[in-house]
N, C-alpha and C positions, 0 to 999 in steps of 0.2 A: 504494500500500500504506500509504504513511505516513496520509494518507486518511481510508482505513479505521479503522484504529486508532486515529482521532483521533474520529471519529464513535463509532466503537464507546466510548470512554472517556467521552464526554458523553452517549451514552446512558445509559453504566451510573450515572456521576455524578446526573442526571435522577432516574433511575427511584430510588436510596435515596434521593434529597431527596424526591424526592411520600411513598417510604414515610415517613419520620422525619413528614412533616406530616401525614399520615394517623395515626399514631398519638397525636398532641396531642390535647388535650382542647378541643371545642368551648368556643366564648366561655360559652355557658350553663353549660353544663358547670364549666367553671372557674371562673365565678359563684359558682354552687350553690355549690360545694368552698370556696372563700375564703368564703362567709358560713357556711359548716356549721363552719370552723374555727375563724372568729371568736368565731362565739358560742356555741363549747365552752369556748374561751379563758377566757369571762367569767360564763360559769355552770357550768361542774362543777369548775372549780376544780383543773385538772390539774397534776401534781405535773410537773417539767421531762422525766422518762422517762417517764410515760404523752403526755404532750404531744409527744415526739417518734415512738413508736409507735403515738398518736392517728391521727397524719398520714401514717403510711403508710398506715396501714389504708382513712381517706380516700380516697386518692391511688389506692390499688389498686383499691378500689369504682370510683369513679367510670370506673377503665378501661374494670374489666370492664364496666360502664354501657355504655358507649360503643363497644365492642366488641361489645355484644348489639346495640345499636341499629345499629350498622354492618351489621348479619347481614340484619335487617328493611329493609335503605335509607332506614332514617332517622337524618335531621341536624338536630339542635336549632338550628345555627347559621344555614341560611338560611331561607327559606321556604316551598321546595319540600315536598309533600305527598305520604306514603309510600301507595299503593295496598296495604291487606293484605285480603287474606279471612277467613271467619270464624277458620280454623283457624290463621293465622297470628296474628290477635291473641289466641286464645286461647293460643299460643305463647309470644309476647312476653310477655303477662302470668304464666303459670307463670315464663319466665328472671327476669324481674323478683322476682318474689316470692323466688326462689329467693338472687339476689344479696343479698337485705334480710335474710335468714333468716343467710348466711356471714357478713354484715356485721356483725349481731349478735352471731353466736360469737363471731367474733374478737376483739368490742368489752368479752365477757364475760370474757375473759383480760386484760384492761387496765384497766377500770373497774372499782371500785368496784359495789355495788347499788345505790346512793343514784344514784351518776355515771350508772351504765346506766338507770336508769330517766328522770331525767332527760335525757340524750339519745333517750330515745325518743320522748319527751315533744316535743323540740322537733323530731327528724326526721319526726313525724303533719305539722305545717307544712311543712317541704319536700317532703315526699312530695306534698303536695297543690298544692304548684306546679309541681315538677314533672308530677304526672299532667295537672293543665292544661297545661299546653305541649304533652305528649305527644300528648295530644288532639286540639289543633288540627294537630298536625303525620299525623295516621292519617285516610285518607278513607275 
């Protein structure tokens, strides 16, 4: 019996550590986010409370990011190549769109017009490394 109990408690142990690392952000992922940060840092010129609000909004983007992608079976971080059909990459790219559009709201309640536009300015650049990544990673 004791056993048991002993196995059943490294299982349960096991199975929250895969979740907690399941929900981390891909190395890319956390690339992306540390350069999207930096160089908000030095070009909008964030006052100490937009720059802490900044980063959540960041932070929570890139989840959901990664949470869609998780939905498709795609992982930025290894090599592996997600198989979708037409209708799923027609999917993927409505979520996607749809993340970019809340990311903006949200962004609209913290920046400035000047700030917002300029961050838009510099997310056309990531947006488009990112969709190259994505790209290679959809067969």
């Amino acid at each position: 019996m004791k056993n048991l109990r002993t196995l059943f408690s490294t299982l349960s142990l096991c199975f929250m550590l895969n979740t907690a690392v399941a929900e981390e952000l891909s190395t890319f992922e956390t690339e992306l986010l540390q350069t999207q940060i930096a160089t908000a840092k030095s070009t909008l010129n964030l006052t100490p409370e937009q720059e802490q609000e900044f980063n959540k909004v960041l932070q929570s983007a890139a989840k959901q990011r990664q949470q869609t992608l998780k939905k498709y079976n795609i992982s930025m971080g290894d090599e592996k190549k997600a198989r979708l059909n037409l209708r799923e990459k027609r999917a993927l790219m409505e979520d996607m769109q749809k993340h970019k559009v809340n990311l903006e709201e949200q962004l609209e309640e913290i920046l400035t017009a000047d700030q917002l536009r300029l961050f838009q300015e510099m997310q056309e650049k990531n947006q488009q490394v990112f969709r190259e990544r994505l790209r290679s990673k959809i067969n």
